[in-house]
Every structure is written in structure tokens, then in C-alpha cells.
C-alpha positions as CSV (number, residue, x, y, z in Angstrom):
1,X,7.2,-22.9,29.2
2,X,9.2,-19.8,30.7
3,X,7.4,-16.6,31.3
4,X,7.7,-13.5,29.6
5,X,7.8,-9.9,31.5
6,X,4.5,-8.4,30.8
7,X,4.7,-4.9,29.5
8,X,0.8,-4.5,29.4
9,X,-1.1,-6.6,32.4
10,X,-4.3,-7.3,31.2
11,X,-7.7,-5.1,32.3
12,X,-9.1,-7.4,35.7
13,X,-12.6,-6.3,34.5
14,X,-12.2,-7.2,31.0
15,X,-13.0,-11.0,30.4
16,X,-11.7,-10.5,26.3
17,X,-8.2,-8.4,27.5
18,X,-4.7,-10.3,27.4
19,X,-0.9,-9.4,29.2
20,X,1.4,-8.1,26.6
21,X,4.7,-9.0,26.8
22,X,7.6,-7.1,26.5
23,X,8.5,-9.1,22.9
24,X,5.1,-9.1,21.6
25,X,5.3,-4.8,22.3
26,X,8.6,-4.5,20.6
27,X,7.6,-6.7,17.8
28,X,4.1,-4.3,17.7
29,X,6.0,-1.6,17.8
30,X,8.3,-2.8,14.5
31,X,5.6,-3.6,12.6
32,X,3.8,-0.3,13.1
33,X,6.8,1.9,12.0
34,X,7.6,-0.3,8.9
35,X,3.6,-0.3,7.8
36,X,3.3,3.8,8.8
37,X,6.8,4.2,6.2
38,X,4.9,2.1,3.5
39,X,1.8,3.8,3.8
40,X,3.3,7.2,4.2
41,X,5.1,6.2,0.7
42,X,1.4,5.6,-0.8
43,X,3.4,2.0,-1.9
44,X,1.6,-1.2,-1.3
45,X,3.4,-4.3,-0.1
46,X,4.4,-5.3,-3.4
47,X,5.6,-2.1,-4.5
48,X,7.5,-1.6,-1.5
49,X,8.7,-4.8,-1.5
50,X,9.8,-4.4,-5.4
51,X,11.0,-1.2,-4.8
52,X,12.9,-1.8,-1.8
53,X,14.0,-5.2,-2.5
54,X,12.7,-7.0,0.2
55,X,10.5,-10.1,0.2
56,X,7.2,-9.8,-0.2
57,X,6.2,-12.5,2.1
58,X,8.5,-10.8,4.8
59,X,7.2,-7.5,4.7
60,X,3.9,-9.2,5.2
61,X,5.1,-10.7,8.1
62,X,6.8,-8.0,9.9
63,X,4.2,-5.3,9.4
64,X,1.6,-8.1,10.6
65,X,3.9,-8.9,13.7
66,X,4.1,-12.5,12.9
67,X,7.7,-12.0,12.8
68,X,10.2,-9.3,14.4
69,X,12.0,-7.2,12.1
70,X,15.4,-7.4,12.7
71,X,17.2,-4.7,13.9
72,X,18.6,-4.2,10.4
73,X,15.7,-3.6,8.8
74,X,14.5,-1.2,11.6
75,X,17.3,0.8,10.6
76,X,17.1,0.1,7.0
77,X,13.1,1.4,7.1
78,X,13.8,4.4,8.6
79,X,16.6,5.4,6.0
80,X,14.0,4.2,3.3
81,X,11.6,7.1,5.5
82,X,13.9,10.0,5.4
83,X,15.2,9.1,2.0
84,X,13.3,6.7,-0.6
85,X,14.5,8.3,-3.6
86,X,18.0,7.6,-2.6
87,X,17.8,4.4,-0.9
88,X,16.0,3.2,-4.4
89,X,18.4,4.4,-6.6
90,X,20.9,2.8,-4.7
91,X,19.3,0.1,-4.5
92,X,18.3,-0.2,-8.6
């Protein structure tokens, strides 16, 4: 198994703290931007999902960090954040 830079060492005096790799940080990072875009929107997964035409189960996913968002989608959230209206008539 190859080793990952470590963005976050863990705390030496916590027993329950754990490294953070670079990856793991990026994919945190994703999945906070995408859930703070829903949320700001007052849209649930499913709503956002419908609305936004993305898959339920993948929204799910990224904003849980099970998965990285693609760049794509980064950029396609953050379009969805300056502009929903637009970005769901265009996509109606």
C-alpha cells in the first residue's frame, strides 16, 4: 500500500485523532461546498438532485465524501451557486 502526503498529522496526545491526507482534504473540502450550495438553496438532496439533474445517489455520495466530485461538478456547483434560476431553466 503506497502512502499518502498527510495534509493534517494527527494530534501525538490524542489516542482517537487520525493523519489526513491530502486526498481525503480535497475530497472534504468538495463535499462541503456542494452541501453549503444545497443547503444555501433550502433544497434537500432530492430536490437538488431533481432540480439539478444529478443523481441522487451521487449527490449523496459527494457531499458525504465517499466519493470525489469531479472537477466538473465543482465547477458546475458553483454556477448552480451564483445562478440556480438560470442553470435550472437551462437545464428544464
Amino acid at each position: 500500500m503506497k502512502s499518502e502526503p498527510i495534509a493534517l498529522p494527527a494530534d501525538p496526545v490524542d489516542a482517537e485523532d487520525f493523519d489526513v491526507s491530502v486526498d481525503a482534504l480535497d475530497r472534504g473540502q468538495r463535499a462541503r461546498l456542494i452541501r453549503r450550495t444545497r443547503t444555501g438553496l433550502g433544497l434537500s438532496q432530492a430536490e437538488f438532485a431533481r432540480r439539478f439533474r444529478v443523481p441522487v445517489g451521487t449527490l449523496r455520495d459527494w457531499e458525504q465524501a465517499r466519493a470525489t466530485a469531479p472537477d466538473f461538478a465543482v465547477a458546475y456547483v458553483r454556477v448552480i451557486e451564483r445562478h440556480p434560476d438560470l442553470v435550472a431553466d437551462a437545464v428544464a
